[in-house]
PDBQT receptor file of N, H, CA, C and O in Angstrom, charges set to zero:
ATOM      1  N   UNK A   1     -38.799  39.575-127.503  1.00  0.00    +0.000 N 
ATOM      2  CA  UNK A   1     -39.794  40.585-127.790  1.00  0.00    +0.000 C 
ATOM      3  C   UNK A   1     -39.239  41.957-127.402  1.00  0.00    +0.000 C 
ATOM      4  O   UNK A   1     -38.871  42.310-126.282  1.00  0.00    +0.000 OA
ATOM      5  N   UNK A   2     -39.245  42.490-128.258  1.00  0.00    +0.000 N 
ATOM      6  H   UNK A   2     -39.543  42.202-129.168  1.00  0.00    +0.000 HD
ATOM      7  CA  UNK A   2     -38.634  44.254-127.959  1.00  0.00    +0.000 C 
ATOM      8  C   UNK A   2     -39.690  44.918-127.688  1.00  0.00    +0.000 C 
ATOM      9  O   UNK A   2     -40.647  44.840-128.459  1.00  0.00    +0.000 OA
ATOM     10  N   UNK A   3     -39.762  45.859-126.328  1.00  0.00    +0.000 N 
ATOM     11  H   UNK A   3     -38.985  45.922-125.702  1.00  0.00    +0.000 HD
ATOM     12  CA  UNK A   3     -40.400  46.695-126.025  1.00  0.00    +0.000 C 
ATOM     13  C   UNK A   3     -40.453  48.229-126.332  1.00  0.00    +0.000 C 
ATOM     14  O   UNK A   3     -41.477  48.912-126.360  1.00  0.00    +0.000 OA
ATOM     15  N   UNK A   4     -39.144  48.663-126.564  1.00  0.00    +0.000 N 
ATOM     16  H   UNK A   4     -38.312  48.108-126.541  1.00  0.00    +0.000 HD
ATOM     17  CA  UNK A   4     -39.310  49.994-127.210  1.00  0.00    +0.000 C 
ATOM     18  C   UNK A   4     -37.692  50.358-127.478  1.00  0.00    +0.000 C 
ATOM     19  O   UNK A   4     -36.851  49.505-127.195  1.00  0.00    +0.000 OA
ATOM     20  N   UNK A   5     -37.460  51.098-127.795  1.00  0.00    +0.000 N 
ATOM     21  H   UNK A   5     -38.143  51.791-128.025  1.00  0.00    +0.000 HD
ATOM     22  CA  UNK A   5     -35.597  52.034-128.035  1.00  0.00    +0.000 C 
ATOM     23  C   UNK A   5     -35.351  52.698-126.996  1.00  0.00    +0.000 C 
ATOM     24  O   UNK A   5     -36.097  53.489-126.419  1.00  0.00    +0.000 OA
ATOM     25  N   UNK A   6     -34.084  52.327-126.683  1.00  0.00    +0.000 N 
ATOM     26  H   UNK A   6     -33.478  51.684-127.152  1.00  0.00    +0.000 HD
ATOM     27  CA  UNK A   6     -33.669  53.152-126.071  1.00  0.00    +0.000 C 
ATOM     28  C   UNK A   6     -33.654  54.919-125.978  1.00  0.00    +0.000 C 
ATOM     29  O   UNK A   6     -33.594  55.538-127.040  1.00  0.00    +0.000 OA
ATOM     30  N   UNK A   7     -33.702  55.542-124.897  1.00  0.00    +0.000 N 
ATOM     31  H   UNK A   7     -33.751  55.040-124.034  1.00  0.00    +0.000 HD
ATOM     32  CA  UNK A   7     -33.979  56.744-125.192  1.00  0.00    +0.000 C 
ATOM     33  C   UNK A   7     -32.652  57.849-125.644  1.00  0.00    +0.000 C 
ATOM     34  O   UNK A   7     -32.649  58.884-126.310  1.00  0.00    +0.000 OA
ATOM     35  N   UNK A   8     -31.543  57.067-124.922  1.00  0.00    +0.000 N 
ATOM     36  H   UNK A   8     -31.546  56.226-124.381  1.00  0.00    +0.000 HD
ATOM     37  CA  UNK A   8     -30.242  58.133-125.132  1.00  0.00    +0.000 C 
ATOM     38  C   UNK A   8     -29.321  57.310-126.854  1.00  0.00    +0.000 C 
ATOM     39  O   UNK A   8     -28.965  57.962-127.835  1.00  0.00    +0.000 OA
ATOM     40  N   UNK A   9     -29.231  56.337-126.731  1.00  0.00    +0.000 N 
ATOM     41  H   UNK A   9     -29.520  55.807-125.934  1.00  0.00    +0.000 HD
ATOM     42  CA  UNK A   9     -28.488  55.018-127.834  1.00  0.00    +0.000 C 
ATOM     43  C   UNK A   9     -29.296  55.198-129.187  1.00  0.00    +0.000 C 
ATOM     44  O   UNK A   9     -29.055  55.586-130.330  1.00  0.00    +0.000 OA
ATOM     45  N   UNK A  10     -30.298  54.751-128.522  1.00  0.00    +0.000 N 
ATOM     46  H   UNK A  10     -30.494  54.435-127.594  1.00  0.00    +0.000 HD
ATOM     47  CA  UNK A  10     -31.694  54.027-129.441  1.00  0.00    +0.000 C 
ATOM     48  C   UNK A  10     -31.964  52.667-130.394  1.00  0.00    +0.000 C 
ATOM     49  O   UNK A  10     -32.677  52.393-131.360  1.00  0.00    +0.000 OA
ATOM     50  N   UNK A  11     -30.905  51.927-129.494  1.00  0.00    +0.000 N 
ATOM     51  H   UNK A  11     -30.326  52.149-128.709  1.00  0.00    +0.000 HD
ATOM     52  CA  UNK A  11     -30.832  50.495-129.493  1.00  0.00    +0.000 C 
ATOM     53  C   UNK A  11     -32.195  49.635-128.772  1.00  0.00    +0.000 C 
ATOM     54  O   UNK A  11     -32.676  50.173-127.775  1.00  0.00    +0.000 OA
ATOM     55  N   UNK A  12     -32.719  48.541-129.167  1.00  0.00    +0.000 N 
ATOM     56  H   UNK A  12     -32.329  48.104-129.977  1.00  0.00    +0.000 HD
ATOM     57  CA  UNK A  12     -33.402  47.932-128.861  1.00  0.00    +0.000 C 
ATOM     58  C   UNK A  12     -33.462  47.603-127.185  1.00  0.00    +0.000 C 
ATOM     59  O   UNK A  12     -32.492  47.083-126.634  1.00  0.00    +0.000 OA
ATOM     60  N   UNK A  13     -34.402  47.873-126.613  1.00  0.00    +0.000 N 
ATOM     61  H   UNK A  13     -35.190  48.296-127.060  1.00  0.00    +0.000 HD
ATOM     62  CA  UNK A  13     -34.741  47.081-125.232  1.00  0.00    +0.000 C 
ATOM     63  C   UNK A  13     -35.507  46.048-125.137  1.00  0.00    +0.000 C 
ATOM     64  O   UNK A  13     -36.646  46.421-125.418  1.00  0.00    +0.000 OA
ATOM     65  N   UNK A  14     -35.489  44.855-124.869  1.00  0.00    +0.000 N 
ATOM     66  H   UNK A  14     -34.564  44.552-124.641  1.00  0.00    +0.000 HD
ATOM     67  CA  UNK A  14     -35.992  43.826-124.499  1.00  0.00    +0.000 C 
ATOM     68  C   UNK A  14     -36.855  43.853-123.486  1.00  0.00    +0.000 C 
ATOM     69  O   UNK A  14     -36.625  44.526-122.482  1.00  0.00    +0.000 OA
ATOM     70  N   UNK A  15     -37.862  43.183-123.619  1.00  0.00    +0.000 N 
ATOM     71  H   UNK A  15     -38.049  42.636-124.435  1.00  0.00    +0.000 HD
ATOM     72  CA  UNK A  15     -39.139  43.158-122.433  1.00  0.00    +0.000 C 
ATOM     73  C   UNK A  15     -38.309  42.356-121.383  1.00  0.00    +0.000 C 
ATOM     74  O   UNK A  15     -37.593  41.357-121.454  1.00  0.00    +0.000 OA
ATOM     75  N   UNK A  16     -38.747  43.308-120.244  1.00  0.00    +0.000 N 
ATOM     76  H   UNK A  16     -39.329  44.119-120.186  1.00  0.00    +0.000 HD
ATOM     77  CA  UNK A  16     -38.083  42.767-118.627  1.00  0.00    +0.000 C 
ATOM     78  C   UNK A  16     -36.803  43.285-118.328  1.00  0.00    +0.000 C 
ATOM     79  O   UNK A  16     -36.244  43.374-117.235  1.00  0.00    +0.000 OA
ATOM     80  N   UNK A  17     -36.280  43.734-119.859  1.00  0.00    +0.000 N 
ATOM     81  H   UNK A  17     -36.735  43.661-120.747  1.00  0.00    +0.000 HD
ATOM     82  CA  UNK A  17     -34.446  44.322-119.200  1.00  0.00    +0.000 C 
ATOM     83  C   UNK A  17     -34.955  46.009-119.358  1.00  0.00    +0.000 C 
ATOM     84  O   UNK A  17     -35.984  46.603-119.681  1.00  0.00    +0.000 OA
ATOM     85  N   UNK A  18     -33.573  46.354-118.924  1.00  0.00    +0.000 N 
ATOM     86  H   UNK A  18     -32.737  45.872-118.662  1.00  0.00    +0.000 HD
ATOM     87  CA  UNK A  18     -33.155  48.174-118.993  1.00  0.00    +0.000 C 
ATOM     88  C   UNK A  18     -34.121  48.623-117.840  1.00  0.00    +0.000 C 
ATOM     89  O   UNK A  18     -34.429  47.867-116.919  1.00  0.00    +0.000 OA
ATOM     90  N   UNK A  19     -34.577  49.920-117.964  1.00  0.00    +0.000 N 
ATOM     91  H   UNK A  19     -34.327  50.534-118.712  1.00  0.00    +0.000 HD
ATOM     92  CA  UNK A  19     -34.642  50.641-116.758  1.00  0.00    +0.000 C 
ATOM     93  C   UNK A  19     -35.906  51.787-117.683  1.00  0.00    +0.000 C 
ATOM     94  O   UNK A  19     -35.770  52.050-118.878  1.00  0.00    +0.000 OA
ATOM     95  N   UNK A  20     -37.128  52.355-116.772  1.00  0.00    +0.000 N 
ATOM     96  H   UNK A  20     -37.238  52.141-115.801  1.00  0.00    +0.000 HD
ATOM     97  CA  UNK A  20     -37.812  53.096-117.433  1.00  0.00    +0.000 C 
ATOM     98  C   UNK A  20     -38.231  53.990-115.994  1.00  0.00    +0.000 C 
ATOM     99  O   UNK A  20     -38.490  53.555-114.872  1.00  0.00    +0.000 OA
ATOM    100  N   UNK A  21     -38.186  55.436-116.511  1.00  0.00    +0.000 N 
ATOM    101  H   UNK A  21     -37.976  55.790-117.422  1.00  0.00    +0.000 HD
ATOM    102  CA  UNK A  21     -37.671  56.601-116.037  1.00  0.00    +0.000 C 
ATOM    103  C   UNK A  21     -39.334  57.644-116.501  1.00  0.00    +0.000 C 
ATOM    104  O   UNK A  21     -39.455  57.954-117.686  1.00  0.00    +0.000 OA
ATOM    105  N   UNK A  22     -40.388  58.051-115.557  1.00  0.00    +0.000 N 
ATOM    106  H   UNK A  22     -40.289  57.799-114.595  1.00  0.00    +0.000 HD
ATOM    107  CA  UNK A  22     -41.121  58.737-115.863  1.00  0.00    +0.000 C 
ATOM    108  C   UNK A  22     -40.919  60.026-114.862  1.00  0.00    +0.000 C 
ATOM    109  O   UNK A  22     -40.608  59.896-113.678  1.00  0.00    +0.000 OA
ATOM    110  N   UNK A  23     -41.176  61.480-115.608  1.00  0.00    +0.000 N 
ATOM    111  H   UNK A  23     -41.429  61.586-116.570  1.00  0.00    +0.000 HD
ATOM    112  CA  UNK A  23     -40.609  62.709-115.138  1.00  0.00    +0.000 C 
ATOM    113  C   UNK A  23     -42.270  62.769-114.599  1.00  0.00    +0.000 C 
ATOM    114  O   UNK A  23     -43.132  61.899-114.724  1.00  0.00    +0.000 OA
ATOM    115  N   UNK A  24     -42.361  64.004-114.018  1.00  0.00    +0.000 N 
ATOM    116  H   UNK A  24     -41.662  64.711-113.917  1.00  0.00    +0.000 HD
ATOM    117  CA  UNK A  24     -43.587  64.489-112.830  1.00  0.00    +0.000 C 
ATOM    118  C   UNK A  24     -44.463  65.218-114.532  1.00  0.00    +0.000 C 
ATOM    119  O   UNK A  24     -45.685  65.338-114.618  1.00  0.00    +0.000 OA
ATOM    120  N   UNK A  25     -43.706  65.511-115.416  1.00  0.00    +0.000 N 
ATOM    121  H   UNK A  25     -42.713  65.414-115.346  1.00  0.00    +0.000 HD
ATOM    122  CA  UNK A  25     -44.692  66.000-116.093  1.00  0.00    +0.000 C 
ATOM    123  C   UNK A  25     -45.211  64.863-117.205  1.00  0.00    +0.000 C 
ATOM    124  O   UNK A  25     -45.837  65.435-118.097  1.00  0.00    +0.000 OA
ATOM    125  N   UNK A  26     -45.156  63.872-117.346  1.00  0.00    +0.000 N 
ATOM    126  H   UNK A  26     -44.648  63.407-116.621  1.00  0.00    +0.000 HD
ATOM    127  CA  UNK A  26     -45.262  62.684-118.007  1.00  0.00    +0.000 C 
ATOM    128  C   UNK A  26     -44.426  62.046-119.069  1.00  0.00    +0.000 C 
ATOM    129  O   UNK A  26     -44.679  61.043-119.735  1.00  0.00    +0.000 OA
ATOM    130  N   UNK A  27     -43.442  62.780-119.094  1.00  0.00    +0.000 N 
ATOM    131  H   UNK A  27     -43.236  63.595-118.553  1.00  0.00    +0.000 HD
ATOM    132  CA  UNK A  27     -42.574  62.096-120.172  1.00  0.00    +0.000 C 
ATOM    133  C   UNK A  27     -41.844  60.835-119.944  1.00  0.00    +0.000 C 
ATOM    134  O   UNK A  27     -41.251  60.671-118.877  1.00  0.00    +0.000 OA
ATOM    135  N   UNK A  28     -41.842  59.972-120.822  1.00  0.00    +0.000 N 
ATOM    136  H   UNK A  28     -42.324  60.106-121.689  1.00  0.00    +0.000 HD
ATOM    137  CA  UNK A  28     -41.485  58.440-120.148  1.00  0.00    +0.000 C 
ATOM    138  C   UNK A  28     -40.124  58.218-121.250  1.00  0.00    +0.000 C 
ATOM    139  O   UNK A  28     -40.143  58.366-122.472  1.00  0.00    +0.000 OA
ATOM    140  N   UNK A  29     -38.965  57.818-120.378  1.00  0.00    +0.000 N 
ATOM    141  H   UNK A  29     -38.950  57.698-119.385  1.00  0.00    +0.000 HD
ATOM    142  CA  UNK A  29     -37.779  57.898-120.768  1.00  0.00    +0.000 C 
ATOM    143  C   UNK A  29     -37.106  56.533-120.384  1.00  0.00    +0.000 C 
ATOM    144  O   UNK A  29     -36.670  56.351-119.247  1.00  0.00    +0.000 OA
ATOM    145  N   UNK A  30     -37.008  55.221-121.737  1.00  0.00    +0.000 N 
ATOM    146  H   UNK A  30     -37.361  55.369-122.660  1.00  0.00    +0.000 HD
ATOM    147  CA  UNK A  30     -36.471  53.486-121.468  1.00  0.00    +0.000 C 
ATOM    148  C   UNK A  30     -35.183  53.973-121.848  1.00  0.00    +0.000 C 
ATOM    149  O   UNK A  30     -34.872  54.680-122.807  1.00  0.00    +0.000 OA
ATOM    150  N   UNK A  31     -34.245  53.307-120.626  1.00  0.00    +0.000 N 
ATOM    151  H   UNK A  31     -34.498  52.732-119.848  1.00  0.00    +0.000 HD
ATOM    152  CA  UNK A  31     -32.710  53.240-120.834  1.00  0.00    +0.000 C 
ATOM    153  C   UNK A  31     -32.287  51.675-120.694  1.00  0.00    +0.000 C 
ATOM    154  O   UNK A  31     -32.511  50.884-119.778  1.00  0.00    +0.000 OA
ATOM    155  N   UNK A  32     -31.531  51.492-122.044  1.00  0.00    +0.000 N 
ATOM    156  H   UNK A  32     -31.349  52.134-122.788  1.00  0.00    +0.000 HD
ATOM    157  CA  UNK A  32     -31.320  50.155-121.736  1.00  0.00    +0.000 C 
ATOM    158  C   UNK A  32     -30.143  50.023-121.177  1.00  0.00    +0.000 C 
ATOM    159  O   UNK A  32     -29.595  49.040-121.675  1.00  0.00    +0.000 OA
ATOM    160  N   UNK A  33     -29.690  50.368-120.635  1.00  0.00    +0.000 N 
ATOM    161  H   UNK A  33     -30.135  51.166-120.230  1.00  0.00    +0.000 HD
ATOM    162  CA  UNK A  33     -28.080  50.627-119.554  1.00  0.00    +0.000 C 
ATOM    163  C   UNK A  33     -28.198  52.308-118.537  1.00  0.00    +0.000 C 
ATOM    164  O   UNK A  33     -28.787  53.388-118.480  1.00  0.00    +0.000 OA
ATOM    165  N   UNK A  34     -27.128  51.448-117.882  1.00  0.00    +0.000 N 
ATOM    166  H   UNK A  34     -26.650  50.571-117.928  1.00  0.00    +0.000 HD
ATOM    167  CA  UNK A  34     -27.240  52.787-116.689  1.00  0.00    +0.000 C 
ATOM    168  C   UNK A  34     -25.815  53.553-117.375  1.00  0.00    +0.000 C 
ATOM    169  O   UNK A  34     -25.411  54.338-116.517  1.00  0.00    +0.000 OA
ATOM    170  N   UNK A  35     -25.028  53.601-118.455  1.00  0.00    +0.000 N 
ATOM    171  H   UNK A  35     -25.356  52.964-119.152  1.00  0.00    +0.000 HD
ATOM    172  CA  UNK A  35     -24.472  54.629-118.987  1.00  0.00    +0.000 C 
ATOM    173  C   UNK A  35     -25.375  55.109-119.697  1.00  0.00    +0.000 C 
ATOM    174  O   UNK A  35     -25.409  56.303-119.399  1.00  0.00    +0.000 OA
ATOM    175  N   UNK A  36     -26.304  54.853-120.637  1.00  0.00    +0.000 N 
ATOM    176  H   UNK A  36     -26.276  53.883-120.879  1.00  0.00    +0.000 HD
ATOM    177  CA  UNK A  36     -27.255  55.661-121.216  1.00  0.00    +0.000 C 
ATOM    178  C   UNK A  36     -27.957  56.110-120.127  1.00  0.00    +0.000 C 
ATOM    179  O   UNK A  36     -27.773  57.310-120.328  1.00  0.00    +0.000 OA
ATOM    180  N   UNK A  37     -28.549  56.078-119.236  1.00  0.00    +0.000 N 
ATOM    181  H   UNK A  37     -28.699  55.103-119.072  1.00  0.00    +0.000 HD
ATOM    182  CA  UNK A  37     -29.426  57.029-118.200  1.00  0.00    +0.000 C 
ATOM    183  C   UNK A  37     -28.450  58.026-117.549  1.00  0.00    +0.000 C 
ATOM    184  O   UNK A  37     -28.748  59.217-117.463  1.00  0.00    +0.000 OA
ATOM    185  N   UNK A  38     -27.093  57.457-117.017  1.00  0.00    +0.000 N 
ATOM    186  H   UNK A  38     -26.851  56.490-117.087  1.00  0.00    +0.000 HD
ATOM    187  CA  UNK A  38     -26.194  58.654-116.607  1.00  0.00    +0.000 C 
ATOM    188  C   UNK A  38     -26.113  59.966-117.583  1.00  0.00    +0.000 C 
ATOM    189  O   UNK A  38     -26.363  61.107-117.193  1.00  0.00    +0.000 OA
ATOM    190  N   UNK A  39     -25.733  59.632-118.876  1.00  0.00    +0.000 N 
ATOM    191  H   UNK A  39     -25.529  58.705-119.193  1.00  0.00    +0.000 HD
ATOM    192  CA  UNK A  39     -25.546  60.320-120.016  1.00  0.00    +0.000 C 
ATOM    193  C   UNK A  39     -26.656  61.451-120.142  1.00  0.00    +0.000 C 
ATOM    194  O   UNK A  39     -26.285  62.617-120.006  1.00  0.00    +0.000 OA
ATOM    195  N   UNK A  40     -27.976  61.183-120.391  1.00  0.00    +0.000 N 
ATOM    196  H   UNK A  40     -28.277  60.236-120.502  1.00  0.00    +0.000 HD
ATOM    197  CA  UNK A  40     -28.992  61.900-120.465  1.00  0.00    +0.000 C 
ATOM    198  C   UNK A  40     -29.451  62.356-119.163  1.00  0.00    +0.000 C 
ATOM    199  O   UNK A  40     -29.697  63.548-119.347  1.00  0.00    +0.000 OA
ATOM    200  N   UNK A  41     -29.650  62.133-118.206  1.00  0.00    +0.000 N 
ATOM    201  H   UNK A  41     -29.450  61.164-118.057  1.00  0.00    +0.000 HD
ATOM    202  CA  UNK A  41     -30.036  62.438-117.213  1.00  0.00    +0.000 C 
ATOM    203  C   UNK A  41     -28.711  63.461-115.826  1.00  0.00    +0.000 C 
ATOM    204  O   UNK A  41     -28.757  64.611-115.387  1.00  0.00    +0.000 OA
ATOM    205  N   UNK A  42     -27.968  62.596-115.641  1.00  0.00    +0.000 N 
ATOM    206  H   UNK A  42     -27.931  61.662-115.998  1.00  0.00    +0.000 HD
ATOM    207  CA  UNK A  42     -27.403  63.330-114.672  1.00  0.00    +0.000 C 
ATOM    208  C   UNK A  42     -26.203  64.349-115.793  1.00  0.00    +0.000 C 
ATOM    209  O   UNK A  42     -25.800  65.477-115.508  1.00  0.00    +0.000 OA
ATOM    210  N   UNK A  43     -25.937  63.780-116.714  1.00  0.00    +0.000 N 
ATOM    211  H   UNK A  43     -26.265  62.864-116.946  1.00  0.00    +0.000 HD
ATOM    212  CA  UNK A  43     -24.736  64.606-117.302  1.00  0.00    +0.000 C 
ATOM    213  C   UNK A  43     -25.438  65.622-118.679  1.00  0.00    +0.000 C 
ATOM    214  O   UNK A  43     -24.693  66.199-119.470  1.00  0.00    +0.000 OA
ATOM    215  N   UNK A  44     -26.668  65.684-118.753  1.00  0.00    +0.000 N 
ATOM    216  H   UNK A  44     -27.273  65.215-118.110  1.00  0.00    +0.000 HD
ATOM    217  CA  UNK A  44     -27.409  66.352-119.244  1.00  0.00    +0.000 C 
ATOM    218  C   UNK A  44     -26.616  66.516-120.866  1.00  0.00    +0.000 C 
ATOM    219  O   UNK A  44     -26.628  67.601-121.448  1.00  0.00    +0.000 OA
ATOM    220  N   UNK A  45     -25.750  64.907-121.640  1.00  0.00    +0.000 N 
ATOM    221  H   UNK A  45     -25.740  64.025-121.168  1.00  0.00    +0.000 HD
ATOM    222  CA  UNK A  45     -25.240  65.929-122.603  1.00  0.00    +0.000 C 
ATOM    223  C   UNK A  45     -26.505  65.255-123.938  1.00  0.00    +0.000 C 
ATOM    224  O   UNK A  45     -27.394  64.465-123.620  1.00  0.00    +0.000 OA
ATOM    225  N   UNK A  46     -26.362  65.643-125.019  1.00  0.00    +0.000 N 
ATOM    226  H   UNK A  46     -25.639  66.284-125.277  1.00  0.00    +0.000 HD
ATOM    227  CA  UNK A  46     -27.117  65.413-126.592  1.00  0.00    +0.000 C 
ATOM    228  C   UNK A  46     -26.621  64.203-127.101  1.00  0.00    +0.000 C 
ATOM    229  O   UNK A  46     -25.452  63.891-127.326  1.00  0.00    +0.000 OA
ATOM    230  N   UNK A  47     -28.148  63.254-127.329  1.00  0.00    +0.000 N 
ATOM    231  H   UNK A  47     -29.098  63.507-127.146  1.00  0.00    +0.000 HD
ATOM    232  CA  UNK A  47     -27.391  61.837-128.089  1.00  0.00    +0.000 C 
ATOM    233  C   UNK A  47     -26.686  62.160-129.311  1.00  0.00    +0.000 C 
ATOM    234  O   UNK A  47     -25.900  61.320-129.749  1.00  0.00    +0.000 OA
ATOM    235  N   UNK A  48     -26.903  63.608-130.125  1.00  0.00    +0.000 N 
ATOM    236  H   UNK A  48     -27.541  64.291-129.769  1.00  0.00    +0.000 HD
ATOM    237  CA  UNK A  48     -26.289  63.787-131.515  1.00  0.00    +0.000 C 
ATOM    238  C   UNK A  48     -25.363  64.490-131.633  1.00  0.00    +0.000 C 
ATOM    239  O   UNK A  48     -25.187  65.077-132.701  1.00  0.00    +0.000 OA
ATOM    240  N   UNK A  49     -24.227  64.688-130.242  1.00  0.00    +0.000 N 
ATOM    241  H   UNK A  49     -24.370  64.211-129.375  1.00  0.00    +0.000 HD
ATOM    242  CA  UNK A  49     -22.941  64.709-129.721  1.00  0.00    +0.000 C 
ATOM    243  C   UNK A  49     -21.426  63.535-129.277  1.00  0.00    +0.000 C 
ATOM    244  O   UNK A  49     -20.195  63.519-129.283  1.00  0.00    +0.000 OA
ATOM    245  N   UNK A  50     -22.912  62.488-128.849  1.00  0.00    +0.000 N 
ATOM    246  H   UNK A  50     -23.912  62.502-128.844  1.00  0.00    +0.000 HD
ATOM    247  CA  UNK A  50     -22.267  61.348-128.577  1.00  0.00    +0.000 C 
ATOM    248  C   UNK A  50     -21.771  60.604-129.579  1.00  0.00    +0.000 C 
ATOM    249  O   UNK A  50     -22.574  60.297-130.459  1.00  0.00    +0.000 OA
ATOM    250  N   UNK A  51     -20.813  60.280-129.668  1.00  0.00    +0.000 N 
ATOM    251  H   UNK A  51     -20.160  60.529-128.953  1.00  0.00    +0.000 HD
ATOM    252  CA  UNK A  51     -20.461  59.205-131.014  1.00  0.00    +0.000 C 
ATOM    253  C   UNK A  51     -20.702  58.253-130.913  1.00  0.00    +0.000 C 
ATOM    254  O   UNK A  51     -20.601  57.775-132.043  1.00  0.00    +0.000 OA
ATOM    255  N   UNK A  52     -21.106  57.254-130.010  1.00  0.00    +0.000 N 
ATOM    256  H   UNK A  52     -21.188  57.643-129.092  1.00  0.00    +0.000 HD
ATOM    257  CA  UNK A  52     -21.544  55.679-129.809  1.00  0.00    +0.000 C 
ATOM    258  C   UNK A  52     -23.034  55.667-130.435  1.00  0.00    +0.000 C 
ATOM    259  O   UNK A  52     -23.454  54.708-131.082  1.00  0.00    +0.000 OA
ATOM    260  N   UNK A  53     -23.901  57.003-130.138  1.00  0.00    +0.000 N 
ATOM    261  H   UNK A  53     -23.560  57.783-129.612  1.00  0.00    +0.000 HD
ATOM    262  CA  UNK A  53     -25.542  56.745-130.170  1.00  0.00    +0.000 C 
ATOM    263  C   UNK A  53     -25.726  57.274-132.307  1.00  0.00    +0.000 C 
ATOM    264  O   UNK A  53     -25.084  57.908-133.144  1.00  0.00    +0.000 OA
ATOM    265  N   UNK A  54     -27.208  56.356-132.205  1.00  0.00    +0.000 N 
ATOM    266  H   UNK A  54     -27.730  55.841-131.525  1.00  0.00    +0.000 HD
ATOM    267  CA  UNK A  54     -27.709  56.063-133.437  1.00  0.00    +0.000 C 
ATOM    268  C   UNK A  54     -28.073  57.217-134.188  1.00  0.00    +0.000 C 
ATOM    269  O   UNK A  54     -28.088  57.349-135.411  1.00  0.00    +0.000 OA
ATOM    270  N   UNK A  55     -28.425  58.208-133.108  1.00  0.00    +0.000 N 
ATOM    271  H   UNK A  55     -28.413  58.100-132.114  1.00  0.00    +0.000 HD
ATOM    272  CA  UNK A  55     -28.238  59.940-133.363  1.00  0.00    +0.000 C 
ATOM    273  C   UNK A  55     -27.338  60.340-133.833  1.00  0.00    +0.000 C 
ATOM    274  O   UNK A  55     -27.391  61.030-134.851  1.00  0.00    +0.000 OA
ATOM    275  N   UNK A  56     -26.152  60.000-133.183  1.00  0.00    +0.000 N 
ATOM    276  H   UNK A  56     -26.109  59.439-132.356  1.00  0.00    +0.000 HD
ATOM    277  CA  UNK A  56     -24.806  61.084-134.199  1.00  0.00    +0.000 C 
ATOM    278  C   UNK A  56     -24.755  60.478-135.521  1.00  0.00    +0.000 C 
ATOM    279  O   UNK A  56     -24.308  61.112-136.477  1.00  0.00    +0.000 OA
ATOM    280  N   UNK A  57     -25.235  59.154-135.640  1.00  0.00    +0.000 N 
ATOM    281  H   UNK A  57     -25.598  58.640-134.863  1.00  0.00    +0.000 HD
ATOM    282  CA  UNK A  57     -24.463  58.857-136.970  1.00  0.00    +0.000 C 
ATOM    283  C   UNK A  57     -25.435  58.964-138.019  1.00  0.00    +0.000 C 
ATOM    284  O   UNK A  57     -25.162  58.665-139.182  1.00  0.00    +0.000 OA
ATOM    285  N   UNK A  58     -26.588  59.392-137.643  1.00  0.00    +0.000 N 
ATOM    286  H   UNK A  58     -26.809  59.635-136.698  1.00  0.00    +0.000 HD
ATOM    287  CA  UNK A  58     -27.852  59.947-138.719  1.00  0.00    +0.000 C 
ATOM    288  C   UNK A  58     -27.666  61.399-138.876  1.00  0.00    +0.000 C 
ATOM    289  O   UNK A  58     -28.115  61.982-139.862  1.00  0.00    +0.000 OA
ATOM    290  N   UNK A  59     -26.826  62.188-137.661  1.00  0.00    +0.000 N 
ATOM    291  H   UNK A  59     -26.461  61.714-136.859  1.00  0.00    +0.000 HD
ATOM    292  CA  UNK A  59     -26.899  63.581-138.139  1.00  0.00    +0.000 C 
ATOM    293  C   UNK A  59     -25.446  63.462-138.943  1.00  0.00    +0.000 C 
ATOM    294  O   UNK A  59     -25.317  64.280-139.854  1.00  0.00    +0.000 OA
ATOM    295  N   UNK A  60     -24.442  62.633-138.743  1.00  0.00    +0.000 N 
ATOM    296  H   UNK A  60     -24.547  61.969-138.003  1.00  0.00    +0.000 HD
ATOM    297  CA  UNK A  60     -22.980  62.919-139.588  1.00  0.00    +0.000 C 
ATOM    298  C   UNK A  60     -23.632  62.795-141.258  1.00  0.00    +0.000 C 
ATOM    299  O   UNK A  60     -23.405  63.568-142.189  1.00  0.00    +0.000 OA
ATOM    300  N   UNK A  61     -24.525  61.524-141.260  1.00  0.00    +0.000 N 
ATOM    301  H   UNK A  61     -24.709  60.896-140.504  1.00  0.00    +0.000 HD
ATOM    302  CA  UNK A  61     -25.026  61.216-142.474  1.00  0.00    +0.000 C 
ATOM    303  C   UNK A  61     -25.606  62.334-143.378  1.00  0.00    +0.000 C 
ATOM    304  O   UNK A  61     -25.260  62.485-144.550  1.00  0.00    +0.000 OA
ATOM    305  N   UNK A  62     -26.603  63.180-142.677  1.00  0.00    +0.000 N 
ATOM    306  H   UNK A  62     -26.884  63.058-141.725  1.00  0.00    +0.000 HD
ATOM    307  CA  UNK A  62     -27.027  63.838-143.057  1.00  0.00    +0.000 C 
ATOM    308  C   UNK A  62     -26.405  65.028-143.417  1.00  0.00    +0.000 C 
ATOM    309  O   UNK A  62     -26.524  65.499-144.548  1.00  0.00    +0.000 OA
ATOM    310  N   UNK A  63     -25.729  65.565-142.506  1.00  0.00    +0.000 N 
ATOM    311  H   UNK A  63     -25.632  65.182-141.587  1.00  0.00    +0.000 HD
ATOM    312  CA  UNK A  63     -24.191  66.352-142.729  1.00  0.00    +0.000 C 
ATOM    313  C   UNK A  63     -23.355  65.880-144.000  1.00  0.00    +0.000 C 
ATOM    314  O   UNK A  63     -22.798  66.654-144.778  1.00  0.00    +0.000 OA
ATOM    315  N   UNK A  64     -23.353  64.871-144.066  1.00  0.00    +0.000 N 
ATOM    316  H   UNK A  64     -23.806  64.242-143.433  1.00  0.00    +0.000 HD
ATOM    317  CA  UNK A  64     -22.366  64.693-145.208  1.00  0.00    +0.000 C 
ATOM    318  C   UNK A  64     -22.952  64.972-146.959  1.00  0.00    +0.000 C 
ATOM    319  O   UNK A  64     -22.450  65.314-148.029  1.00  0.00    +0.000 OA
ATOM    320  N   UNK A  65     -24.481  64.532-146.362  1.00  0.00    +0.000 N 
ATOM    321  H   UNK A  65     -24.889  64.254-145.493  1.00  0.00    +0.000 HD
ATOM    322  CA  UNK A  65     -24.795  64.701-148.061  1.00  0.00    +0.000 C 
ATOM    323  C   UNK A  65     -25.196  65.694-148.429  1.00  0.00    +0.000 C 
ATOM    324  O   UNK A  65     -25.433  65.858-149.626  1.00  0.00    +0.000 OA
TER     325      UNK A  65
């Protein structure tokens, strides 16, 4: 059973795995690995920079056509 996407990847998380991250102003942020939470969080960089995440390859796509 999948619970929601990842927030930095946006690969599937499974109910009971990954890690979920709520800020003081309510934004709720599921990482299904602790390189995706490093990534977004402590290294502050853009999933549509990263080349592994589902982001870059929808903006190359879109770029291309």
């Amino acid at each position: 059973m999948i619970l929601k996407n990842c927030s930095f990847c946006g690969n599937a998380v499974k109910k009971g795995c990954g890690k979920m991250f709520v800020k003081n102003d309510g934004t709720v942020f599921t990482f299904c690995s602790q390189k995706c939470e490093k990534n977004l969080r402590d290294l502050g960089r853009s999933p549509k920079k990263t080349r592994w995440t589902e982001a870059f390859a929808k903006a190359k796509k879109l770029e291309e056509e």
